[in-house]
N, C-alpha and C positions, 0 to 999 in steps of 0.2 A: 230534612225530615228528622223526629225525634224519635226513635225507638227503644225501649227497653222490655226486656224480658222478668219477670215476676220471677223465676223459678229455672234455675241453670236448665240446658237440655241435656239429656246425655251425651257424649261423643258416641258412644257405643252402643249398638241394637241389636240384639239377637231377634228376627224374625219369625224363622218358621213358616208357617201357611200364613203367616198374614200379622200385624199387630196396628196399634194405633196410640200414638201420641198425643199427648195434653200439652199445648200451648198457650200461655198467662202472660200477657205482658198490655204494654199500651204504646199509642204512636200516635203522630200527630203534626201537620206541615205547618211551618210560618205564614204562610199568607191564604193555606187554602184549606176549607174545611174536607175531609173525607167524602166519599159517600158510599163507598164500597172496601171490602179487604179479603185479601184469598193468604192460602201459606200453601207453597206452591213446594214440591219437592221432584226430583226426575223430574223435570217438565211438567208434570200433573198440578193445575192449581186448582185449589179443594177453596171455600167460600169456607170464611170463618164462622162460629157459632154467631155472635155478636160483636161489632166493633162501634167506635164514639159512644162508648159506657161513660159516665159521670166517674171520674177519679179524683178525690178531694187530695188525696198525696200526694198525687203529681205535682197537681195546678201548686200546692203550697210548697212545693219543692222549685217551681219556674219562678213564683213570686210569696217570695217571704213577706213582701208588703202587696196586700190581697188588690191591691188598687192602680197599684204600679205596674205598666207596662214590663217585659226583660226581654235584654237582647235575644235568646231563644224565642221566646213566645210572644211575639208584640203585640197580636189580633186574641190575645187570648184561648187559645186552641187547646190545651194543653187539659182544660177542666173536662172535656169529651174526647176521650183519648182513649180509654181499659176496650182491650178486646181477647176473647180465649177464643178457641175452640179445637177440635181434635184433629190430626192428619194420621189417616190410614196408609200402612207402609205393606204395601201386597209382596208376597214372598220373591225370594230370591235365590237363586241356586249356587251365586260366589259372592265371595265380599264384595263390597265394592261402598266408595264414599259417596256419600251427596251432600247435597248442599240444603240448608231449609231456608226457605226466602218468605219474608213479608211483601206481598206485592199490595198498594192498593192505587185505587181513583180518586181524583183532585176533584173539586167542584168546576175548575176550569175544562175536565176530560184528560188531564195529564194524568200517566202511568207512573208511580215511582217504587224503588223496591229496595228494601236495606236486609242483608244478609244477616240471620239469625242464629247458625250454628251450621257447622259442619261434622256430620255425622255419619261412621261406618259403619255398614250395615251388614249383621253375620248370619251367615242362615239357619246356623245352630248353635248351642252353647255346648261346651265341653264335649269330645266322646267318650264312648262307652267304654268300659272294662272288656277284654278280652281275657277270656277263663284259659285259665293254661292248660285245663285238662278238664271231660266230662265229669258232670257230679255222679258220684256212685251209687247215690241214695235215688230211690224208687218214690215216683209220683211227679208229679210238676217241678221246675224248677221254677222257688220265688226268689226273687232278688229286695233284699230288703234296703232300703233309703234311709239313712242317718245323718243326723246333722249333729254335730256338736261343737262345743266354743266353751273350754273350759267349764266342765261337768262337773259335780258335784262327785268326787272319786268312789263315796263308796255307794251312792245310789249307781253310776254307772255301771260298775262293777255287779251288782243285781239287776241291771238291764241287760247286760253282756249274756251274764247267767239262765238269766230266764229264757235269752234265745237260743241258747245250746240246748236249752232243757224241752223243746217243742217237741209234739209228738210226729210232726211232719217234719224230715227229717232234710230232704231235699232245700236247701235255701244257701244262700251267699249275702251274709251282709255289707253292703260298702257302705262305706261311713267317710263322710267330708267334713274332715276339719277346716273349721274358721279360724285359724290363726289363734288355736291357742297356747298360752305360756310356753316358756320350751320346755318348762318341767313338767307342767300338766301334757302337755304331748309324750314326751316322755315315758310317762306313768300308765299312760292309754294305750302306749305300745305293749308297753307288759300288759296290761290287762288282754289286750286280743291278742296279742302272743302265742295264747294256747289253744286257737284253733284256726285253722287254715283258712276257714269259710271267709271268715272276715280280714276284709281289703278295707285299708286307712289310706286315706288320701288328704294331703295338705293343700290349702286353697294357698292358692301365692299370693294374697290381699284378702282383710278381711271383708264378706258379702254380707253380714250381716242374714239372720236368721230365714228368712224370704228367699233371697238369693241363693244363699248356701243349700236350703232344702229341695235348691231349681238343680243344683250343680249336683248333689248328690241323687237322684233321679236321673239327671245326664247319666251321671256315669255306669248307671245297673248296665249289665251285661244284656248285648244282645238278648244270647240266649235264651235268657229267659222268659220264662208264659205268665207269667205274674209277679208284681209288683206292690210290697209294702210299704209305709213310711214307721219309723220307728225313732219316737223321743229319746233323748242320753239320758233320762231320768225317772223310766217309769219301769214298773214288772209285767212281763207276760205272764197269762196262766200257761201251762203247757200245752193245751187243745188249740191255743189262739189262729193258727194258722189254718191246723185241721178243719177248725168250724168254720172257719171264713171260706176255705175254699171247698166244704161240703155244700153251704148254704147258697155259694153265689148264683150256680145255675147257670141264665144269663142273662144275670145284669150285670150292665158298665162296672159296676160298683159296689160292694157291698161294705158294710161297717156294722159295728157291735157295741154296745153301750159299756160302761167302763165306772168302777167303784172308785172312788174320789178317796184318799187317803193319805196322813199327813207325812215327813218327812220322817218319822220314827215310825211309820206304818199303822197308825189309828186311823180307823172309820170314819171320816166326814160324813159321806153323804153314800147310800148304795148303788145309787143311778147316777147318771150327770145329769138327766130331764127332771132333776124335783123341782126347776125353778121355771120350768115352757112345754109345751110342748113341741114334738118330737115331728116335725110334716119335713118329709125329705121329697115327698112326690110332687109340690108344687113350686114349680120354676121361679115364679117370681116370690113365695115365700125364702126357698132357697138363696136366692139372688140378694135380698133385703139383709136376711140375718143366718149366716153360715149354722147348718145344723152336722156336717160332717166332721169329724175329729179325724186328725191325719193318721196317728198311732192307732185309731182306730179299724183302719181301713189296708181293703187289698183290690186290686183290678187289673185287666189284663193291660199287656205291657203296649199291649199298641196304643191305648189311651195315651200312652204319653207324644204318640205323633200328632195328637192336638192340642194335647196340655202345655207341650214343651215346644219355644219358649213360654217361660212366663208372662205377664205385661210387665213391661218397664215399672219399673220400683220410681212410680212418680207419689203413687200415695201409700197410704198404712195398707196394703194388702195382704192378706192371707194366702202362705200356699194349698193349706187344705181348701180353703173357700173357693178357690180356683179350681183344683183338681174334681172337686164334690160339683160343680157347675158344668163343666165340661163333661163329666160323667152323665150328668141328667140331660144336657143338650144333647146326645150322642146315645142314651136309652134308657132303661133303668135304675135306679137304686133300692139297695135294699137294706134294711136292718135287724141284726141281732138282737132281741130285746133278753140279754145277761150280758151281764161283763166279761172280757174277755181279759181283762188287763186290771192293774191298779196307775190308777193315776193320778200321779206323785201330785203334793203342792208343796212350793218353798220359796221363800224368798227370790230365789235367782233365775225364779221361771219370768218368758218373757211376757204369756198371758196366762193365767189362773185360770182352774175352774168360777170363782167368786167375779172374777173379772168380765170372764166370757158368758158369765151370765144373769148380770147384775141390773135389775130393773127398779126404780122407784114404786114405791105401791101407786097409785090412783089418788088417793086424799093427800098427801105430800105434796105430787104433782102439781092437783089442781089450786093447794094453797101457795106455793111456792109462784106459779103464774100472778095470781095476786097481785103477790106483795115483790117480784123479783120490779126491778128499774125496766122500765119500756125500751130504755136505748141499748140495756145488756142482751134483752132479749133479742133485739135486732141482730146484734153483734153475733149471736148464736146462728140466728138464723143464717148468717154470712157466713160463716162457718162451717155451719152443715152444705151448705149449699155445693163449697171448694170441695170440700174435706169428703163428704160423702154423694152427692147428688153427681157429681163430675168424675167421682172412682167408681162407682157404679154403672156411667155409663159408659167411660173405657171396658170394663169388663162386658158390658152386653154387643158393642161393638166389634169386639176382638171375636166373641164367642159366635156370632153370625159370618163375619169372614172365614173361621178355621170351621164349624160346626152347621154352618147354613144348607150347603146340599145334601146333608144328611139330615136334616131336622124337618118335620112335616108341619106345614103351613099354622096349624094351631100351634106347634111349638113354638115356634116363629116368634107368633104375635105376642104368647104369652111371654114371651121374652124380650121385648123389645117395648111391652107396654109402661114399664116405666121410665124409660127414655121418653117415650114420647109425652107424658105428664109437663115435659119442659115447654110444650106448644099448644096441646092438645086440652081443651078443658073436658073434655070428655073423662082425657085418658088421666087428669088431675084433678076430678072427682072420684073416678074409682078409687084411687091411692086416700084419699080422703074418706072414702067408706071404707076402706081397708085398716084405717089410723083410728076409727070410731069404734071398730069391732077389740081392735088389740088395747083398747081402755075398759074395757072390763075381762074378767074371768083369767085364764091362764096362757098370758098371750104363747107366742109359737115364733114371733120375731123380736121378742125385748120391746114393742112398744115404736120400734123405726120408722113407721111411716109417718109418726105425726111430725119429727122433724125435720124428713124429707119432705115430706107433707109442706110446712109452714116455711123450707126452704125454696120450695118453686115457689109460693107466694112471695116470698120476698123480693127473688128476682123480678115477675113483673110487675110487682110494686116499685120495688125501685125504677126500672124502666117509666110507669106512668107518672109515678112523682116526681121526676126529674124533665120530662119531657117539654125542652123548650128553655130549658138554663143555660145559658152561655157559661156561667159560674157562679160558683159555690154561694148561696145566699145565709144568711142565719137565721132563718127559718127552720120549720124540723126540715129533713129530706136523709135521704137514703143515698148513699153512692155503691159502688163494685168496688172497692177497695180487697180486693185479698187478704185472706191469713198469712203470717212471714212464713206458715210450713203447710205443705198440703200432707204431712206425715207427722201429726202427733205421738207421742209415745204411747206403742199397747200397752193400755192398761192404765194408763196415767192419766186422772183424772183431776180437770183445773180446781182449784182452791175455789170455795163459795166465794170466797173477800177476796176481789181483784185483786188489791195491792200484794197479799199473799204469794198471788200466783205471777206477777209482776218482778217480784225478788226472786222468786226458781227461777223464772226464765232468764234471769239477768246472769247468772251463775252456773245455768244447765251446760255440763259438759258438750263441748262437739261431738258430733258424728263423726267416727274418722273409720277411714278403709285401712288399716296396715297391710302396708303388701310387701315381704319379705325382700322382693326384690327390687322394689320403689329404689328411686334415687334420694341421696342425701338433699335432706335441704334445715336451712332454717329460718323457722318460721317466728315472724314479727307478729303477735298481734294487738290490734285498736277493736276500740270500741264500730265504727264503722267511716264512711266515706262522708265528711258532715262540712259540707264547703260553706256554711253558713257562720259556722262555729271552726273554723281554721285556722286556730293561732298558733305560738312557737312552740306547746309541747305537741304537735301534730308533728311543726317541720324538724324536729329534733328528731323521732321517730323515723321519719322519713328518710333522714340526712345518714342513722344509725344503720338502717337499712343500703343505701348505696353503699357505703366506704361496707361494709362487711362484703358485697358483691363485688365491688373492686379486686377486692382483696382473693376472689375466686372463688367464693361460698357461693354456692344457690340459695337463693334469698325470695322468700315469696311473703308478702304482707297478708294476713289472715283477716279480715271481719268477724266478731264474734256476737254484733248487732245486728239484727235485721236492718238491710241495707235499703232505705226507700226509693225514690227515682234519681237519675242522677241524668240530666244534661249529657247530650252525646260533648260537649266541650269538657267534661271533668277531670279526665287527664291530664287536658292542658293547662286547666288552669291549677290542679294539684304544682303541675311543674315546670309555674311560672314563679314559683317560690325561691329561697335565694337559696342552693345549693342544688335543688331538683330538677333541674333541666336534664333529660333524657333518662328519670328514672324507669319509667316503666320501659326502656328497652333492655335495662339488667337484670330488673327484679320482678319476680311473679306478683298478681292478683290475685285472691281466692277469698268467696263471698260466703263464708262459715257455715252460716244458718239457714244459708239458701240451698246448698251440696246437701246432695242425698247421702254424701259422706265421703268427709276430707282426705284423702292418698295421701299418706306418709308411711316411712320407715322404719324400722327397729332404730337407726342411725338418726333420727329426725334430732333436733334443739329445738327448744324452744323460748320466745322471750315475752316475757310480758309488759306491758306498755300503765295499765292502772289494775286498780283491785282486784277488779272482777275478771279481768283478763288475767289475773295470777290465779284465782280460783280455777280458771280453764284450762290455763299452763302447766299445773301441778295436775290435774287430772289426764291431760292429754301426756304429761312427762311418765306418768305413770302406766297408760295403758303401750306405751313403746319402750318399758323397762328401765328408763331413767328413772331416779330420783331425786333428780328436781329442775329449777330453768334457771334463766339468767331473769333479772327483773329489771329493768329501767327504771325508777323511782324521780320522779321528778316534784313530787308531794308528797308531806305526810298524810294522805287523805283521810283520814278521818274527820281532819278540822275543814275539810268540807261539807259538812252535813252537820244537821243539827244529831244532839246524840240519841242515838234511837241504833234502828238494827244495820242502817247503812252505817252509820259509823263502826257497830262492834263488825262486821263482815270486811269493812277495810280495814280493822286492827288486824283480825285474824288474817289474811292474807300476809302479809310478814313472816307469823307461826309457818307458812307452807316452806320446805324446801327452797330455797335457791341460794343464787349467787345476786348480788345488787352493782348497778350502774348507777352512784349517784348524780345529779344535774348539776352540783354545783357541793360544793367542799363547805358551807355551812350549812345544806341541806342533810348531809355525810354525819358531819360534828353532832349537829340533831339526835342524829339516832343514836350517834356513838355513846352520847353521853343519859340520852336515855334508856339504853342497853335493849334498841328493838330491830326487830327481823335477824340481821347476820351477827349484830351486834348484840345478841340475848347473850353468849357463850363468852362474850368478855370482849375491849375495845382490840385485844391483839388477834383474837379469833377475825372478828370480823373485817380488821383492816387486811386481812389474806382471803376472804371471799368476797372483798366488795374492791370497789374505783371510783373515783368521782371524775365527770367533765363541766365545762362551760358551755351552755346553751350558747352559741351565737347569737348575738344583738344583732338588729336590723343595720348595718353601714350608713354611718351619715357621717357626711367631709366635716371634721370640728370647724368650727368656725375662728377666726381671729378677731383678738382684741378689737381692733378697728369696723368689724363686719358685727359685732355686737353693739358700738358704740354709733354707728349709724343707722339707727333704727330709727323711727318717728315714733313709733309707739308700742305700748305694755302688752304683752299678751298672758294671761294665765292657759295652761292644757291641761285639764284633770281627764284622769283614767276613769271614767265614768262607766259601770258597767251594772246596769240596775236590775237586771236578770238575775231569777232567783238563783240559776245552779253556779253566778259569781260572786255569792253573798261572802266570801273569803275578801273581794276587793274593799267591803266598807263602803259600796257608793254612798249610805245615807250619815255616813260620817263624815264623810268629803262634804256634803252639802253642804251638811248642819255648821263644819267647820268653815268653808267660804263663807256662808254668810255670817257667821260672828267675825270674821274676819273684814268682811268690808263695813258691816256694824261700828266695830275699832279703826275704820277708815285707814286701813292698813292697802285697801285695795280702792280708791275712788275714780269717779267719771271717765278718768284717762286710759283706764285698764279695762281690756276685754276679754271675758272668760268665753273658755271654749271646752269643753267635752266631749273624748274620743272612745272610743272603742265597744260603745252599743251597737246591738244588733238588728235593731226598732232604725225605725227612722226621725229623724230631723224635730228635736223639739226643744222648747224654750220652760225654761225652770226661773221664778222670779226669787231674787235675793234679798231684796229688801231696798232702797235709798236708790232705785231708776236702774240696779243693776241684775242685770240677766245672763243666769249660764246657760249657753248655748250649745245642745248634745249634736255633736256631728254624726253626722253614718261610718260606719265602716268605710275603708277606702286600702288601695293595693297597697303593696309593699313600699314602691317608688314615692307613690303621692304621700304617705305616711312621714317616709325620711324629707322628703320637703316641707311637712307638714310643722313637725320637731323643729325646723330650722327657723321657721317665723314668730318663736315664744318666748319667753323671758323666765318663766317660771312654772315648775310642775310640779305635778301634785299625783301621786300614784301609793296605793295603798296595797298593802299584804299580809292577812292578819295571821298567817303560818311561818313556820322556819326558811321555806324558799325566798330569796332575795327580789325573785322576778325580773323579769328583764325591761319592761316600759321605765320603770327608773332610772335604770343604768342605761339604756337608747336616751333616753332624757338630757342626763345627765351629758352624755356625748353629744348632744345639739348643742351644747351650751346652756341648758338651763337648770338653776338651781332650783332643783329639786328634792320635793317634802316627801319622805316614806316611814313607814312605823318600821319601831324596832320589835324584836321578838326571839327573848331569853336569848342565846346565842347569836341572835344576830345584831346586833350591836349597833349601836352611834358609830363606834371606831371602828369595826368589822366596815362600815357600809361607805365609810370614809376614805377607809384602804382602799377600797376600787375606786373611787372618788370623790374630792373633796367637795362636788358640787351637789354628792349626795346631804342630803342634812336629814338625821335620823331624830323622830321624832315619838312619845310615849304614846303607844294606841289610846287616844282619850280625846275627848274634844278639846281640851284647855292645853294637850300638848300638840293635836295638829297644829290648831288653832293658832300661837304662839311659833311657831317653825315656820310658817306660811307668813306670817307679820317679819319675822329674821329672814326669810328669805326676799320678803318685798322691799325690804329696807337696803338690802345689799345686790338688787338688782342692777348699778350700777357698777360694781368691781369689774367693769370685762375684763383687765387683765385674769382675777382670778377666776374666771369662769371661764374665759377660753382654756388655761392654763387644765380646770379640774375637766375640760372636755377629752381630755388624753385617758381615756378611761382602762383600768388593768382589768380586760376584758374580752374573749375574743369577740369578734367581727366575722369569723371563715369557718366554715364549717369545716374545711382541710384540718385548720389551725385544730378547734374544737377535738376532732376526731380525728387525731394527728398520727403516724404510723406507731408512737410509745404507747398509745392509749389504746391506740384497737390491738393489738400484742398481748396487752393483758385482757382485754374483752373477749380475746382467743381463748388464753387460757382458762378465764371465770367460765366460758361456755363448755371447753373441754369439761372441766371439773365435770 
């Protein structure tokens, strides 16, 4: 059976009365289709929402050739495979681990079950503050909740102020730091310094703003009868607490409306409702679009025996949206209509006011509909569907298990009714007359149902437009393909021009958790897990990765790509490669953009493997107080791309901070002498921040004179690689040049051409006079070096400073082989490692001519066996030799 998961689970749950987890992934047996699936947890096995979903990623993941059977999937199974749905984790009184299991049914009646995660489950988060002595001040004791993460000093410092300054005088602020700076921590100590009330507490990893706001609520004091949340960056007025806890009465909840004002204290907006209106007493408007502001708000402190924990931080949730929900499942709310506060806006907020309530007009809307592509809109829909239709109903799930015996049957339903819109056409026509009313006048939820709305049609449109596909046709059709994140950034909203928003994402920094106390490690990272496109700068990386774990590093390889499905075999076949056998029992896995967010340390390193993972490396080097990483460099990448902004974003990557691992000592020379990345500051600067090694060639036994001279016949091997992201190879120069070449009858009837290293399948390209080059498939390592050994003459092209290594494996089979030159790298340069290299002027007339001198001198086996002795390693030991990683130590120390 084939199982993978969409979207890490946590190891760790905090419960409470009750919670429930979101489960994404797909499965799917060899020989038998599904008919049923549960995710069983404690013994309890729960029926999934949906399972044998259409997944076009999978299937093109089992078969890169849409037609071809794979050893995984031979009956084609794999295209009905996507299955979610939720497991309810009912409370717990001590920790204790479980296990979550996939169970399902075979169309035979067989049972099978592949283990999904193993997960501790805790029955609370953090405890309370214990007061070392009564409050002396007269009236209720509030306990105010803070969260901060490197504050803006001196708006802080006027938030600090304003709370000393209340006229209710009884209160204790604790405040949970997220890990920030040690100077900004620092500086924050003097700030509360001068009053006892307020308790600071360091999170030992950061939670990031959700969590951190869960953790600082943990920790309010018993004691206390009531409960505020308080922003590091807004001002009270001094009544704020007074009026809130004059007005509450008894409601759950009450909150106050708040003057919107900018970073130097001007007037935005008087109210935060200029832009919706204000409906706190309807459940499910509540539910759709959060109207509570957390700094705005106070409640008594038992609410937090429902509120707390939070739900698992699987999507973009809100801790006020949560707190404000539970409050109304539980009774009451009520509203101040004056401000009670100013409420800052600035750059380093993580949602704005503009943000949180930001609607398109109606005429935009409906002309953008129009004219937007029919398949983006899909794509939308897909999105809303994960992103909000499936966080919404975690949240209504949780709120019926913690909140259900207290809530009367009309609550009930009114909460639970748009969950049921996922089945119910009744209950997804209301939501639909709901989506009609907030398209005109002043809506009250931003306008959310229509594409929650148009998100349940999606789904069972996609359902009835697929139904009865074995796989993927080219027709239109809809599949369940997930988004790579069910947690977009608050606030960040995608670029109208895909391609736009296609370059952020490639570049957007990780998530990561610092946790103070984390173990050291250092992290390698790739673009992602891509077995289709696996050649030597993958196992270079991989090979860089062992020998530093040898050597006693903790060593975990990062993803910084959205990772698509991977074969439960891809382990093995990563380290069936030549030097990686038993890598993953030394070295870590971590899936980047999947992790709700990376754990690492103040102590962490980091490496980067190409561009964009140096953009991520310099970012990630910076938020754990390095300044800068080590980079592996194994291309000038820019002369990968045509010039446009992927190439200026691969220049700029150099400019960041590091230290360089060159692949090879004329890739080194490159840069030296055109004074770039380590080498800006001068060739002697940089020869002390940087090293070069030798990729390993694939091993193949040279051949002898005699073993070349007994051949029957000619074979040509061209590096044939017609893919646009290898347009560096020159395939359509290689052609153009074969065939002028057998034109000059430098190659006739006797000679068979053959072409290696596409990722297409099996095809025949005509030359011209009866002769035909023949593109082979990929093929293993082993069948490769055998491959080499049965050819007379190669042809492999490289139109940047790196040498590459199929010439030089070429060239060790024995065959003289044709490559371009390129400014430094030389005729003689390429000669020095062997003479059976023959370097040739990137042009047609000097391939062209190189390939005639090499067909002519196909008979020297002496000197061909002779230039098979290649100055080259072969061993990844050799390569990454104990002198080499010594100074990889040190480039890293730096």
């Amino acid at each position: 059976m084939q199982v993978g998961v969409d979207y890490p689970l946590p190891s760790q749950v905090a419960v409470g009365k009750g919670t429930v987890l979101f489960v994404c992934g797909w499965c799917f047996a060899r020989e038998q289709r599904i008919t049923s699936a549960a995710l069983v947890l404690g013994g309890e096995a729960q029926p999934v929402a949906y399972h044998s979903m259409p997944r076009v990623d999978v299937f093109e993941a089992f078969h890169p050739e849409p037609d071809a059977a794979s050893r995984d999937d031979p009956k084609f199974h794999s295209y009905r495979s996507g299955f979610w749905g939720f497991v309810r984790i009912p409370a717990c009184s001590e920790p204790r681990c479980a296990e979550l299991v996939l169970e399902v049914r075979l169309g035979d009646g067989v049972t099978q079950r592949a283990s999904l995660a193993e997960i501790t489950l805790q029955p609370q988060p953090d405890a309370p503050f214990v007061l070392e002595s009564p409050a002396p001040e007269a009236g209720p004791l509030v306990a105010i909740a803070m969260a901060t993460y490197n504050p803006p000093l001196e708006l802080f410092r006027e938030q600090v102020e304003s709370i000393r300054a209340q006229t209710h005088r009884n209160w204790v602020c604790v405040t949970s730091d997220d890990c920030s700076s040690p100077e900004h921590f620092a500086r924050m100590e003097e700030v509360l310094a001068v009053d006892p009330r307020f308790k600071l507490s360091r999170s030992p990893r950061r939670l990031q703003f959700y969590n951190n706001f869960e953790r600082a609520l943990a920790l309010c004091p018993a004691e206390a009868e009531y409960v505020a949340m308080a922003d590091q960056d807004d001002r009270w007025y001094p009544d704020k607490l007074e009026v809130l806890l004059r007005e509450r009465r008894d409601a759950q909840l009450v909150y106050s409306d708040a003057r919107i004002v900018s970073e130097q204290g001007e007037v935005i907006a008087d109210t935060y409702w200029a832009e919706r209106r204000n409906n706190h007493e309807d459940i499910t408007s509540l539910l759709l679009a959060n109207a509570v502001t957390g700094a705005a708000s106070l409640f008594p402190r038992e609410l937090l025996d429902y509120a707390l924990p939070f739900p698992p931080r699987q999507f973009s949730h809100f801790h006020d949206h949560w707190v404000g929900l539970v409050a109304r499942c539980l009774g009451e709310v009520k509203f101040v209509d004056r401000p009670l506060y100013d409420y800052t806006q600035h750059g380093a907020a993580v949602l704005g006011y503009a943000d949180a309530n930001r609607i398109e007009p109606l005429g935009p809307r409906v002309r953008g509909w129009f004219r937007s592509d029919p398949r983006e809109r899909v794509r939308k829909w897909r999105l809303h569907y994960y992103v909000d239709c499936c966080r919404l109903t975690q949240f209504t799930r949780i709120l019926e298990m913690r909140c259900g015996p207290r809530m009367s049957r009309r609550r009930v339903r009114s909460l639970t009714r748009f969950s049921q819109a996922e089945r119910s056409p009744v209950a997804l026509a209301d939501l639909g007359r709901r989506a009609t009313a907030e398209l005109v006048g002043k809506p009250e939820t931003l306008g959310a149902e229509l594409p929650l709305f148009l998100a349940f049609v999606w789904r069972r449109a996609m359902v009835a437009s697929t139904r009865g596909l074995e796989r993927p046709t080219r027709r239109f059709r809809l599949d369940a393909r997930p988004p790579t994140t069910l947690m977009p950034k608050p606030g960040r909203r995608e670029s109208s021009y895909p391609a736009v928003g296609q370059v952020a994402a490639k570049i957007a920094p990780l998530e990561l958790a610092v946790r103070d106390d984390g173990p050291e490690r250092i992290n390698l990272l790739i673009p992602t897990f891509d077995l289709t496109h696996f050649f030597g700068g993958y196992i270079a990386k991989f090979n860089l990765a062992r020998r530093l774990a040898e050597r006693g590093a903790r060593v975990r390889i990062v993803t910084v790509d959205p990772v698509g499905p991977l074969p439960s075999s891809w382990a093995e076949r990563v380290e069936s490669y030549s030097g990686l056998q038993g890598l993953f029992e030394r070295v870590e896995v971590a899936f980047g953009r999947e992790a709700a967010g990376l754990a690492v340390s103040p102590a962490d390193r980091f490496i980067a493997t190409t561009w964009w993972t140096a953009h991520i490396a310099h970012h990630a080097a910076r938020a754990v107080g390095r300044d800068g990483f080590l980079y592996l460099i194994q291309e000038y990448e820019p002369f990968t791309f045509p010039m446009g902004t992927y190439a200026a974003l691969a220049n700029e990557s150099y400019s960041r901070p590091h230290r360089a691992l060159f692949s090879s000592e004329l890739l080194r020379e490159y840069f030296r002498r055109r004074g770039i990345g380590v080498f800006a500051g001068g060739a002697e600067a940089g020869d002390l921040r940087s090293a070069s090694f030798q990729n390993a060639i694939t091993a193949v036994p040279p051949p002898s004179a005699s073993d070349l001279a007994g051949r029957s016949s000619r074979r040509v091997l061209f590096y044939a690689r017609p893919e646009p992201h290898a347009a560096r190879n020159m395939f359509e120069l290689g052609v153009l040049a074969l065939t002028q070449a057998v034109r000059d009858g430098a190659f006739g009837p006797e000679w068979e051409l053959h072409g290696l290293g596409t990722v297409g399948g099996e095809r025949r390209i005509e030359l011209g006079r009866g002769m035909v080059l023949l593109l082979l498939p990929r093929t293993d390592q082993r069948s490769y070096a055998e491959l080499l050994r049965d050819h007379d003459v190669g042809l492999a092209l490289m139109y940047t400073p790196h040498p590459s290594l199929v010439p030089i494996e070429m060239a060790s089979a024995g065959l003289l082989t044709v490559t371009n030159t390129f400014e430094n790298k030389t005729a003689q340069a390429l000669a020095a490692i062997s003479p059976n290299l023959v370097g040739a002027q990137p042009g047609l007339d000097g391939i062209t001519a190189a390939l005639a001198d090499a067909a002519a001198r196909v008979d020297d086996h002496e000197r061909r066996a002779a230039g098979a002795k290649v100055k080259w390693s072969s061993d990844w030991d050799i390569s990454f030799d104990d002198e080499l990683m010594a100074r990889v130590d040190s480039l890293l120390a730096a």
